[in-house]
N, C-alpha and C positions, 0 to 999 in steps of 0.2 A: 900300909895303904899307898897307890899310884898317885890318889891324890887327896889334901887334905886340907883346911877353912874351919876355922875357928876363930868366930865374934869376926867376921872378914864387911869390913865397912867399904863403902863407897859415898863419898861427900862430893859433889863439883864445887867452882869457885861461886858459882849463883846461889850456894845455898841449900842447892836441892840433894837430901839423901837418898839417892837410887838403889843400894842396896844395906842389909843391914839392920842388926847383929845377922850373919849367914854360917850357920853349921854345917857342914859337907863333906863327906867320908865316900870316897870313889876307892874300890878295892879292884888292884891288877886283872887286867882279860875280863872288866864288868863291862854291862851296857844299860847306863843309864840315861834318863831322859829327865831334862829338867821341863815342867809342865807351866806356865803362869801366863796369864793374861797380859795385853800389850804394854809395854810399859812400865813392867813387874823387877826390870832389870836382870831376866834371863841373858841377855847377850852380854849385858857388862859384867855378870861371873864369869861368862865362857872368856872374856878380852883380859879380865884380869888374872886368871888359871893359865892364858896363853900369854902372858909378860907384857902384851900390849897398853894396859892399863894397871897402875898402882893399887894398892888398898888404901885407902884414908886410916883404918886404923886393924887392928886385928892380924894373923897369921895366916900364912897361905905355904905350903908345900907341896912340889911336886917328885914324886922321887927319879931321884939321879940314877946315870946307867951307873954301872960296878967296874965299867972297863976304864973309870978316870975320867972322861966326859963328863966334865959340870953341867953343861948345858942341858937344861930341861928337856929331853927329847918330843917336843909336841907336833904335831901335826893339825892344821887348821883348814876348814872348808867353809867359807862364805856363805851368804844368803845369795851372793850374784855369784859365775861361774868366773868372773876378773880375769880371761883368758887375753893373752897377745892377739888380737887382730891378725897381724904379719905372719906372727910365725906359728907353724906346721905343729900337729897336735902332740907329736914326739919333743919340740923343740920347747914347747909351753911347760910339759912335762918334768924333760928332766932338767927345767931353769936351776929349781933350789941345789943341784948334785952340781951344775958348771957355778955356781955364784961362792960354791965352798970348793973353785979350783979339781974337781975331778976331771980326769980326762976326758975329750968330747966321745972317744970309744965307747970309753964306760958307763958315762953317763945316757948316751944315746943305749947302751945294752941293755942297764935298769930300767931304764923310761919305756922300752917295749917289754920287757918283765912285766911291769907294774901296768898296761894297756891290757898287756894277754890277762891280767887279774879282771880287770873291768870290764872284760870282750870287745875291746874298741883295736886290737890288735891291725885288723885290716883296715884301719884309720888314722893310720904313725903319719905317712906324710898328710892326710887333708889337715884343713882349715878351717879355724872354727866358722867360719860365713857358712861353710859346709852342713854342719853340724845341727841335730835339733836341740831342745831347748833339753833332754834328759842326757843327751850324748855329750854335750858342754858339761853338766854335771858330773857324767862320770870321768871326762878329763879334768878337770879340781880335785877329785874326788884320787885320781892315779896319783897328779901332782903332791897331795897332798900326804898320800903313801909312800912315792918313791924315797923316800929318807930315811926312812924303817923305823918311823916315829911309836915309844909304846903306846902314847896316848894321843887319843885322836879328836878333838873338839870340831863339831859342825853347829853352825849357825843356821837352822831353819830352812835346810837345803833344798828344799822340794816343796819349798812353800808356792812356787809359780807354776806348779807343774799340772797339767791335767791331771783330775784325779787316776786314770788307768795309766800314766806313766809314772805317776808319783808310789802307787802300788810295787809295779816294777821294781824301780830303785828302792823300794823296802826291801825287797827280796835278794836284790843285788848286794845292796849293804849286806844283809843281812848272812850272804853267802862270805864275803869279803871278809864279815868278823870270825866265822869258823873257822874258815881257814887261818887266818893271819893270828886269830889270838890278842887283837888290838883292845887296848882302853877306850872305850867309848862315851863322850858325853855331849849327850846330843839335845839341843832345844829346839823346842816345837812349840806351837799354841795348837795343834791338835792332839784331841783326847786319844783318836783312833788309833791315830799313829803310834803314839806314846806307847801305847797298851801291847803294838804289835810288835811294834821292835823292843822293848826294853826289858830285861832282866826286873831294874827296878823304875819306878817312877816316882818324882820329888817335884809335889804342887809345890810351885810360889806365891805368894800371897802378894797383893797390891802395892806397889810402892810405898814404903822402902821393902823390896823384896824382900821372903825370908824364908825359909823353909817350913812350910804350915802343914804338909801332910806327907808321907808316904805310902808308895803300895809293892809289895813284890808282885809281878807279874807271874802267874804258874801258868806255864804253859807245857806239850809235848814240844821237844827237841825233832826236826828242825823244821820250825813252826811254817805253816803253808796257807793254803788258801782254805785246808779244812779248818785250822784254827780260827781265819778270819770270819768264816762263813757261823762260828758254833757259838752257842748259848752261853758257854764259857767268856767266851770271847767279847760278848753280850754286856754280861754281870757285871765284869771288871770294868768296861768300860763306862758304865751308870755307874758305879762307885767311885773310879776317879772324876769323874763329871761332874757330881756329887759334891768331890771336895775340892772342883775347882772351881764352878760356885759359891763355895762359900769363902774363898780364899778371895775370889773376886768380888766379894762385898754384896753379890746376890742376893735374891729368897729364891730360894730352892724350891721347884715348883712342885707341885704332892699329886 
């Protein structure tokens, strides 16, 4: 497994347990989506998966490369795009490659690699003031690739976005993970979403988060606007609704 959580607690010092007991089995080049209502402690799994936060109690692993790098290889994309103001959508890019001492060459060469990935190529030098609110996305989103991380955690990344540009970037991502082959574990509080991008999907249930349902998603490869548009597509999405509903302490309306 890329990544794995067993009995993985979360206690703050007020007392409050945000997540927990949490079960979690993420298997290499998957795309999963964790599903839960506000509050559910969707984000403090993704911050504690990415080192940013401890467990209170339980085990958490992620696996190591093979080439001797301990270092967790993760990759993280925000709810906001936390771009530099200052500096140039190249410069924002390849920060994480010059802060681990690469050369500005090189660093500047991957950071336009990783742009031509997101189509913002002919955007290296603008600025984010430049930029819209989907185009800022997709540089976090470069940012967050150029380190050739296997596993990739997003936080609710399209949650501000018009719904026709927030479609878009499902499809981008969506292009991004074929290619690349990445881990993906992505939180959302939509159903729709969840349903279209994920391989699998993991309701959370009401604080203390906890893993209350799952679904594999069956879809055709490489899923499009016919998928989103069909009956299929439909189904699935009343059945996770369904059990995230009742995760969220609902009556399920009949």
């Amino acid at each position: 497994m890329e990544v794995s959580l067993r009995d993985v607690t979360k206690v703050y010092a007020s007392g409050i347990t945000a997540v927990g007991p949490l079960d979690l089995d993420v298997r290499s080049g998957e795309f999963l989506s964790l599903l839960g209502p506000s509050g559910c402690g969707k984000s403090t799994a993704l911050r504690m998966i990415a080192g940013l936060d401890a467990p209170t109690s339980g085990s958490l692993r992620v696996a190591e490369r093979t080439n001797g790098d301990a270092r967790p290889p993760i990759g993280f994309v925000f709810q906001e795009p936390t771009l530099m103001p200052w500096a140039s959508v190249r410069d924002n890019v390849s920060l994480p490659l010059r802060l681990a001492h690469m050369p500005r060459a090189e660093a500047d060469a991957k950071a336009d690699a990783m742009l031509a990935q997101v189509d913002l190529a002919e955007f290296a030098a603008a600025f984010p003031r430049e930029l819209s609110g989907g185009m800022k996305m997709r540089v976090s989103l470069a940012r967050a690739l150029v380190t050739d991380p296997d596993v990739l955690l997003m936080d609710e990344p399209f949650a501000a976005l018009d719904e026709i540009t927030r479609f878009r970037l499902n499809n981008d991502l969506l292009d991004v993970w074929r290619k690349l082959k990445k881990t993906v574990i992505f939180v959302t509080h939509s159903v729709f979403e969840s349903v279209y991008l994920s391989q699998r999907v993991v309701v959370m249930s009401h604080r203390p988060g906890r893993a209350s349902a799952e679904f594999r998603i069956t879809a055709p490869e490489p899923r499009n606007e016919d998928f989103r548009t069909s009956a299929d597509y439909a189904a699935q999405c009343r059945d996770v609704s369904v059990a995230l509903a009742k995760a969220s302490g609902e009556r399920t309306a009949r």
